[in-house]
N, C-alpha and C positions, 0 to 999 in steps of 0.2 A: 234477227228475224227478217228473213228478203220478202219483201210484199210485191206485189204484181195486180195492177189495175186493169181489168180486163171490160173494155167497154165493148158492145156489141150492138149495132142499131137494126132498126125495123128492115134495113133491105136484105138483111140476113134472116132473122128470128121470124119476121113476119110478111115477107117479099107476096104483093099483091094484094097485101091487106089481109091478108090470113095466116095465123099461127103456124110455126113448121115445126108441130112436137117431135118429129126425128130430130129435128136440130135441139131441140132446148136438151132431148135424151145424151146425143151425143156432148153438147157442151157441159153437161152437167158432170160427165164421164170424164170429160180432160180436165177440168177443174181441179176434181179429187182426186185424178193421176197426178198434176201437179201439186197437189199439197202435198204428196206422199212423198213427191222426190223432194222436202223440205221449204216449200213456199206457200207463201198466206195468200191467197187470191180474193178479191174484193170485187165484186162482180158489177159492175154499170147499164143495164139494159133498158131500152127503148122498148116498143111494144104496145103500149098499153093503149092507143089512141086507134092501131089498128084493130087489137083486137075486140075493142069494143064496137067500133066498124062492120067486123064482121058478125059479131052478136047479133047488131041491131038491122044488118044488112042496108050498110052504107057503101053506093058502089064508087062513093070516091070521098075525100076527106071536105068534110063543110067547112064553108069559110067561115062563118061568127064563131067567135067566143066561145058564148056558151054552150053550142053544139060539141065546139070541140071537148069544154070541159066535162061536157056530158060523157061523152065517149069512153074520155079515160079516166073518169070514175068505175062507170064498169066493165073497161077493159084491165084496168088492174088487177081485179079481182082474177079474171081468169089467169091474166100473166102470172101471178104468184101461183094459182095454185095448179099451173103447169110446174113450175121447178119446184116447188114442195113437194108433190107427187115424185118428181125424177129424184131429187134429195132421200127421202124415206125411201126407194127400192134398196139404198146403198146405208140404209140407216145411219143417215148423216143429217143434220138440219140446217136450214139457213133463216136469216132475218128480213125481213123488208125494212126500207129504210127511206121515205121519203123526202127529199129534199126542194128548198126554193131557195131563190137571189140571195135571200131575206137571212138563210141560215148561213151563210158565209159572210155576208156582209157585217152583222152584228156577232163581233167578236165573242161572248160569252157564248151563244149560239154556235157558233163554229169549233169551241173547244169542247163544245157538249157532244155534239155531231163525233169530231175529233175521240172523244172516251167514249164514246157507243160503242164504234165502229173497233178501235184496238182491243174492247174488253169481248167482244165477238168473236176475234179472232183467237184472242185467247183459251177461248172456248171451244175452239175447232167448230165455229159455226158460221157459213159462210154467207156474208152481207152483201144484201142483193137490192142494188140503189136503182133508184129511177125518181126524176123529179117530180113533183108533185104538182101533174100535169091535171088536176084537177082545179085546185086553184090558183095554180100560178100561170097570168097570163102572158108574162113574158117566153117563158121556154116553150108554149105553144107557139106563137109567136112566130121564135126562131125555128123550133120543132126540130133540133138536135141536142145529145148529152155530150157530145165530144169537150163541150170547153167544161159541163159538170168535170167530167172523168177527169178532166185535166187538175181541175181542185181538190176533186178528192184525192188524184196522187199526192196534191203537194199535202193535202189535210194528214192523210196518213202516213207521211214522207216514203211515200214508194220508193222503188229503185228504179222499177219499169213501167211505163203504160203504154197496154198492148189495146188497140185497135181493132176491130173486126171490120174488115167491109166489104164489100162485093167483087172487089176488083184485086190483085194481088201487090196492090201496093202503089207509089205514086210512078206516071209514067214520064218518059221525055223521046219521043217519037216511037212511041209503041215498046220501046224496050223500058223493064223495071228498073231504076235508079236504086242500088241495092244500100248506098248511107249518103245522107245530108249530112256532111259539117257542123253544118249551120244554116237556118231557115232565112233567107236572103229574097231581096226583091228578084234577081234570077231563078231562085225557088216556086215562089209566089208568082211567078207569070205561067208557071208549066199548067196552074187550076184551070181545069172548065168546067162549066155550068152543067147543074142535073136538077133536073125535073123528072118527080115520080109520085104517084098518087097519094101515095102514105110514107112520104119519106123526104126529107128535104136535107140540105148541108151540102153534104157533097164532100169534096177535098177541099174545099175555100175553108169548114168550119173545120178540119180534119187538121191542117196547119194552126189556124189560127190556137186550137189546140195545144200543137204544136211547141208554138213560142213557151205558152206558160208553163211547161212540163220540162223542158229545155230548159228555162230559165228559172226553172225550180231543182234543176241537179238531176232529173229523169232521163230517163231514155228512152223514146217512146217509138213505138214498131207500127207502123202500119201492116197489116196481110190478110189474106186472103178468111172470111170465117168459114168456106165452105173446103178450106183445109184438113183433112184428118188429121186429129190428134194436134193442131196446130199451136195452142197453148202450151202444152208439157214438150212440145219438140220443141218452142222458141225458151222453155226454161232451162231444157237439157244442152242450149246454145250453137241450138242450127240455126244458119242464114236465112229465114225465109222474110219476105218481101222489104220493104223501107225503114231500115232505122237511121232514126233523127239524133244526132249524139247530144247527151245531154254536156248544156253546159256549165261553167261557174254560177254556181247558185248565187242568187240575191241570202243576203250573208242571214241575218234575221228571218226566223219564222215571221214574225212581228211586221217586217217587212216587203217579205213576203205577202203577204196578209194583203197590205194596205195597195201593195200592186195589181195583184192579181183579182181579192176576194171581195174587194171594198166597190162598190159600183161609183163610179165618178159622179157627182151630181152639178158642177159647172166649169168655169174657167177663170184663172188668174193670168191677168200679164203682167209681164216683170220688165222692166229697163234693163240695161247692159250692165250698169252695177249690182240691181240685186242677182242678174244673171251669172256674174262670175262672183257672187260671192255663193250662192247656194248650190255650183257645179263646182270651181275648185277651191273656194277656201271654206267648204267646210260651216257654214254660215247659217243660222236661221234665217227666214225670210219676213222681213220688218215690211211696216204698211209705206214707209217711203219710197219702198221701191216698186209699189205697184202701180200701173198706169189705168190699168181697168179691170171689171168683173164680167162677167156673162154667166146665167142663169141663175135662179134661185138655189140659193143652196144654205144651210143652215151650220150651225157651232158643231164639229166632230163628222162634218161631212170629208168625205175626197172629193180633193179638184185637181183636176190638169193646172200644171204649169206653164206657162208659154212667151218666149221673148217677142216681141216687138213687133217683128214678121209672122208669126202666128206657128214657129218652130215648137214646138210640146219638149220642155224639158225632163219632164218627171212628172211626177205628182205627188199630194202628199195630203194630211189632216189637217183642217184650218181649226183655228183657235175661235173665229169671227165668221157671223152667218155676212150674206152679201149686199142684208141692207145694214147694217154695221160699217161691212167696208166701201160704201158709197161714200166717194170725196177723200178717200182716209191716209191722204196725205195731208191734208187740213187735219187731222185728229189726232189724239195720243192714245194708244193705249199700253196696256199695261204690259200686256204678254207681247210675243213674236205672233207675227197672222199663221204660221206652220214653224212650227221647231225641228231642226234640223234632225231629229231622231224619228219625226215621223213623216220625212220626205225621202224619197224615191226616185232616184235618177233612173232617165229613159234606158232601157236596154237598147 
């Protein structure tokens, strides 16, 4: 079954802070063109913060919190029941699916997410995510899904995540860069900065994306969303705007997981011996090889790795919170501080 991640943000679906139900009509159109020529589409949409925006007639997005959360409490509602409405003309249905940090990070949580979402599909019913910008204050915050849509490709092990965004793809002096290789600091220097009312990311979060969709075995298309038909043409495998080649997957879902889904919550340093034993020989990382900690962090958290210079080798799941590992080369303990099956070298 080929799945296809289709994220689309506010400066498409809601450009100015207001709803563009031609748009939600027509993408709801390509969507179920594209199931028909054989693909599962898994929809990621932004929205909900503007539309409540314009509900309540906010003529630009509030800076607190809770204004924000306000917003996209009752802009949700209307977002869903814009594409329900376009869903039922075609006597088709979709699901809402709301997401936070919190559901990817806690692995039973992520494979629940994980069996929602494929038994949906199986259902020929099309799941329609957006984070749960209600109470999550982080993806307010940042106030993009680009790096969601990137997890949910790896959650659903997509083939492709396809991007919508206002522009037709990434530029390098005005002309489209039609495939990346490989997302490289030459890459990453082509970003610049956008500010817009109800819309924030850019191309910065659009790579950053990027990386974990790539380094989840994806392939992920940036293009234009005010494209006709743009979805079923890039399934029927027309060139249209930046694709990112995907590349050697991180070999473990599990893996995977702990890279990408797991939020970091401090730092370990390592000396030059536990540094080559947990790059090439294959090694758990024992407390004599640590030099220091940074931040609080707890038993079953992720932490960065990092030699001596402050270089980030990996990351991985410690066995010991960090006041545990305060001095713990003076101490013994029993286990490895991360065992070598739940660390993670740097891509």
């Amino acid at each position: 079954m080929k799945k296809i991640v289709v994220k689309v943000g506010s400066s498409i679906i809601a450009p100015s802070g207001k709803l563009n139900n031609s748009l939600v009509e027509a993408l709801v159109k390509d969507v179920l063109e594209t199931q028909k020529l054989g693909s599962k589409v898994v929809l990621v949409t932004s929205g909900a913060i503007a539309c409540g925006a314009d509900k309540l007639k906010f003529s630009k997005k509030p800076s607190d919190t809770a204004a924000l959360m306000a917003l996209a409490s009752v802009g949700q509602i209307i977002l869903m029941d814009a594409y329900t409405a376009e869903f039922k003309k075609h006597k088709r249905a979709c699901a809402q699916i709301l997401l936070t940090w919190d559901d990817f990070d806690n692995r039973k949580r992520f494979l629940n997410a994980k069996n929602t979402i494929n038994k949906l599909l199986s259902l020929d019913i099309t799941p329609i995510i957006n984070e749960n910008d209600a109470i999550s204050f982080d993806e307010i915050k940042f106030g993009d899904n680009d790096r969601l849509s990137a997890l949910v490709g790896d959650l659903v092990r997509a083939q492709t995540l396809l991007i919508l965004s206002d522009v037709e793809g990434l530029m390098d002096k005005g002309k489209i860069i039609n495939t990346v290789p490989k997302i490289d600091e030459k890459i990453s220097s082509l970003v610049t900065a956008k500010n817009k009312a109800f819309t924030s990311g850019g191309m910065l979060t659009k790579l950053e994306a990027g990386k974990i969709a790539t380094c989840s075995g994806i392939t992920m298309i940036i293009a234009s969303g005010h494209t006709e038909g743009v979805i079923s043409r890039i399934a029927k495998g027309e060139d249209l705007g930046t694709t990112f080649l995907a590349q050697d997957a991180i070999g473990k879902a599990r893996k995977r997981w702990i890279a990408f889904s797991k939020k970091v919550k401090g730092k370990i340093y390592v000396d030059n011996g536990a540094k080559e034993a947990i790059l090439n020989a294959g090694r758990s990382l024992l407390c004599v090889g640590i030099t220091k900690t940074e931040q609080d962090f707890k038993r079953g958290d992720s932490v960065e790795v990092l030699d001596e210079s402050g270089k980030v080798l990996g990351c991985g799941l410690v066995n010991y919170s960090s006041e545990e590992l305060a001095n713990c080369r003076t101490k013994k303990f029993e286990k490895e501080v991360i065992h070598r099956n739940n660390f993670v070298k740097k891509q």
